[in-house]
C-alpha positions in Angstrom: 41.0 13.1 -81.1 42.2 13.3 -77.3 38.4 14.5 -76.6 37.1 11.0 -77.8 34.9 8.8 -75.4 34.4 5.2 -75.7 30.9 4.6 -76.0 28.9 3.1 -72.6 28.8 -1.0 -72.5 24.7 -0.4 -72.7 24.9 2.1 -76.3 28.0 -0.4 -77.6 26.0 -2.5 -79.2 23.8 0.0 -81.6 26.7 2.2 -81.6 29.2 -0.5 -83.3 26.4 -1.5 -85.5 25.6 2.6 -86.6 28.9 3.0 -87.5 30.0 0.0 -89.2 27.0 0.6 -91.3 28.4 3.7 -92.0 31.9 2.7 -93.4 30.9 -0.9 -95.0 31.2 0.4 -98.5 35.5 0.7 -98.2 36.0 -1.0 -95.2 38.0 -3.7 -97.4 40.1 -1.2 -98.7 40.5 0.6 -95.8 41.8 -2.6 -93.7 44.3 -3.4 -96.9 45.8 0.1 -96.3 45.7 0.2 -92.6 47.2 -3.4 -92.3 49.8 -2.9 -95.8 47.4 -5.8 -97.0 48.6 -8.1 -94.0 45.2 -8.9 -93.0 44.9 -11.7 -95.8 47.8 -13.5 -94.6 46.6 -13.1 -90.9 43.0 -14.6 -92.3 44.8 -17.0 -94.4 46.1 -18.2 -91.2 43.3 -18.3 -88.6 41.3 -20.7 -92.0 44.8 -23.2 -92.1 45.1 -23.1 -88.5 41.4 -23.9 -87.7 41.6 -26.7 -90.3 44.1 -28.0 -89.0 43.3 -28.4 -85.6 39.9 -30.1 -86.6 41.1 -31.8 -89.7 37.7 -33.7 -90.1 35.5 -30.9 -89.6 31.9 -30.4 -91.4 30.5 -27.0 -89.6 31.7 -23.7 -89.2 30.4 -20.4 -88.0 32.0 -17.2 -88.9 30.8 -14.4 -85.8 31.0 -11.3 -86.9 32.2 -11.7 -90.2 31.8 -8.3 -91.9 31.8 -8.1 -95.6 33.1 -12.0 -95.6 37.0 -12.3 -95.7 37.0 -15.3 -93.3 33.3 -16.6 -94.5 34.6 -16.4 -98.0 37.9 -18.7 -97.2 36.1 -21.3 -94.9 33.1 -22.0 -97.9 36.6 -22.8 -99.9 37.2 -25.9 -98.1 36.0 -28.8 -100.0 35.7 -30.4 -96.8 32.6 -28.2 -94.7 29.4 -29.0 -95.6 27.5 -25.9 -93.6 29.8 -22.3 -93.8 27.6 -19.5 -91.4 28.9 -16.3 -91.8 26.7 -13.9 -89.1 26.9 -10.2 -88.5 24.6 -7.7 -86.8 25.4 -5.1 -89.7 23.2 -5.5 -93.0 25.5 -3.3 -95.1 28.3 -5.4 -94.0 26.7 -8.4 -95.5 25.4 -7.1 -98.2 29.1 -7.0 -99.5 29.5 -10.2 -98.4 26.9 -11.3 -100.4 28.3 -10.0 -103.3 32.1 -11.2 -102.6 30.9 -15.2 -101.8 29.8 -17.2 -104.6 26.3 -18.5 -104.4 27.1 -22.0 -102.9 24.0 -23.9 -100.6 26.0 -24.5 -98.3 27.0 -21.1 -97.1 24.6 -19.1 -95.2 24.8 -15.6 -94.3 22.7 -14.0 -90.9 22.1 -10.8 -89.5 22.4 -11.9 -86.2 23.9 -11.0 -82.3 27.4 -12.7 -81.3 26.2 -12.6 -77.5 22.9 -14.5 -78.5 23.2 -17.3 -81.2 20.0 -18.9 -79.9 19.3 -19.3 -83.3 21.7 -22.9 -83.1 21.3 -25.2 -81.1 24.5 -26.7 -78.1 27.0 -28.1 -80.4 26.4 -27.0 -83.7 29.4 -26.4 -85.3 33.1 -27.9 -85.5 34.5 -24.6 -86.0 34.1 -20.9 -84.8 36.1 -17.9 -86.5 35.9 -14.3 -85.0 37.8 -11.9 -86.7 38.4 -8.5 -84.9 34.6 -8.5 -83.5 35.8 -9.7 -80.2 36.3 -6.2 -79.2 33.1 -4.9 -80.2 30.9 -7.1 -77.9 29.8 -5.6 -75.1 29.9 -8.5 -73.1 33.1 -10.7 -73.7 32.4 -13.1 -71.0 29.3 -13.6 -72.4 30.1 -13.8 -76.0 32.5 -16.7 -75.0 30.3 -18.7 -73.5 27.9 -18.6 -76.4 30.8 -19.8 -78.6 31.6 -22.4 -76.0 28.3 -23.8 -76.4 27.5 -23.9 -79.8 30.7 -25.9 -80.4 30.9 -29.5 -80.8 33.5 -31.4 -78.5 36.7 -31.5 -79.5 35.9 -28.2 -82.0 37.6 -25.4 -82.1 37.7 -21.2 -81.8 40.1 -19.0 -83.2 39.8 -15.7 -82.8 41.7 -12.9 -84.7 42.1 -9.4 -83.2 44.2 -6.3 -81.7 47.1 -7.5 -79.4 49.6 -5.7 -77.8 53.0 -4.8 -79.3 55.8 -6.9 -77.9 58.7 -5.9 -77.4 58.2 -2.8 -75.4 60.5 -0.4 -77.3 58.1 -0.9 -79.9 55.0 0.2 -78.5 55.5 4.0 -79.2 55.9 3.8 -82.8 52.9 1.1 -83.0 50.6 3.4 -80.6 51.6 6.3 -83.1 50.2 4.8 -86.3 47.5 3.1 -84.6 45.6 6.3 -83.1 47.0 9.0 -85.7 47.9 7.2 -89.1 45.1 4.7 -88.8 42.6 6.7 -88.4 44.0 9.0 -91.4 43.6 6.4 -93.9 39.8 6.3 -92.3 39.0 9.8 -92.8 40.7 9.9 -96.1 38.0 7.0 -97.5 35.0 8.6 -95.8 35.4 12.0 -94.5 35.3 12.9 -90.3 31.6 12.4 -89.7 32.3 8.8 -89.0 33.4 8.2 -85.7 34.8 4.4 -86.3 38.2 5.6 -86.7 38.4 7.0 -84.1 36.5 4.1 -81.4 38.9 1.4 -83.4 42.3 2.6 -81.8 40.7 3.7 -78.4 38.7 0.1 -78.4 41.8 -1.6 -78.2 43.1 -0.1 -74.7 39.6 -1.3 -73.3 40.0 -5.0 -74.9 42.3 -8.0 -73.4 45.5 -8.3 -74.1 47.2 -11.7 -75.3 48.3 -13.3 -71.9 45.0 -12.0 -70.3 42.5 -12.8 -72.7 44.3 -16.6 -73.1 43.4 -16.5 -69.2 39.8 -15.9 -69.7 39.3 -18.8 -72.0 40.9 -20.6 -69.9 38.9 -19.9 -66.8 35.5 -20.3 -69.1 36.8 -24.1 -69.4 38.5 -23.9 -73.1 41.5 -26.5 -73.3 44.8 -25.9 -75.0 44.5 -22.2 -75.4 47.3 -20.5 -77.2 48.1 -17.2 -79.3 50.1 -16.2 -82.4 51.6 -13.0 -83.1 51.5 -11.2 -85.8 54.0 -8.3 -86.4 55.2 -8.4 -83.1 51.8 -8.2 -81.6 49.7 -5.6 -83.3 47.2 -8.4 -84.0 46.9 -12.0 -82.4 45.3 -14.9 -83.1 44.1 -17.5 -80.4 43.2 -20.8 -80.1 41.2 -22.5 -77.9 39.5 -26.1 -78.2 36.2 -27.1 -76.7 37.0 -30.7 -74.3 36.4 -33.5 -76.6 34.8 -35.4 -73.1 
């Protein structure tokens, strides 16, 4: 495991996709064990707390949204009209398909987080992003696309790895995260798959809370803050789009 390489920015992209492929068929299970089923309440959470800082919104987008989790809780909302859940990995939709009930107004897309072409400047209320921030090769990037596509006034909130305050945590948090994590990985799909490995290792490469609130800052998001969740293994931000 020590031996493990992150893959270059230029093979992230095919590389992510490969391997998510690859462990779509559990990864719902697998996040329930690796998280002791917290994830739900941390989706639960980035849904409410979207809601609530657009309380009249019609439109979301869900980037990266896997086998649905966050998708599946905005088309709940009597209030959207349009629900876009978009991934780059068919087999992660294809469960996604099958968890969301058949509703017009949800839409699901194979599609790029870096290049959402696809919609045009201001398209949606909301954006959701939960733990795909990461996987971008191009974060910068990828945050301008959301900044773009949002209305003014709309808001982002993004869901991922943080880093484990206080300090005299961080030992035990690094230990399950690069040993027992990936355990529960092998365990579901055998060592061939790499994913367990890149998914610790990804997170020493990715932002951590105070810098990545800087960065959406800098790329002209307003009232950016984060929430913790068990003492900072995963954080939510929030960032709104100027309403001028």
């Amino acid at each position: 495991m020590n031996q493990y390489q992150l893959p270059s920015q230029e093979k992230k992209p095919e590389y992510v996709r490969t391997n998510f492929d690859g462990i779509a068929k559990a990864y719902d299970r697998f996040n329930d064990w690796n998280s002791f089923f917290l994830h739900r309440i941390w989706k639960d959470w980035v849904v409410r707390e979207a809601k609530k800082s657009v309380p009249f919104a019609k439109s979301a987008l869900d980037l990266c949204c896997g086998t649905g989790d966050i998708t599946l809780r905005l088309s709940q909302d009597p209030n959207l009209e349009k629900v876009v859940g978009l991934d780059f990995s068919e087999k992660m939709l294809s469960f996604a398909i099958h968890k969301i009930p058949k509703d017009p107004k949800v839409t699901l897309l194979v599609g790029d987080a870096m290049d959402l072409s696809q919609f045009a400047d201001g398209s949606f209320d909301i954006v959701t992003m939960g733990f795909g921030l990461r996987n971008v090769s191009d974060i910068g990037k990828c945050l301008l696309e959301i900044k773009r596509v949002l209305k003014q006034g709309g808001v982002f909130v993004n869901l991922d790895v943080g880093r484990v305050r206080p300090k005299f945590l961080k030992f035990f948090a690094d230990f399950y995260f690069f040993k027992i994590v990936p355990l529960f990985g092998y365990l579901l799909y055998g060592k061939e798959n790499e994913m367990f490995d890149y998914l610790p290792h990804s997170s020493k490469a990715y932002p951590d809370q105070e810098t990545l609130t800087g960065i959406l800052n800098e790329l002209g998001f307003q009232n950016v803050r984060f929430q913790n969740f068990v003492f900072g293994n995963a954080v939510a931000h929030v960032s709104k789009k100027s309403s001028k």
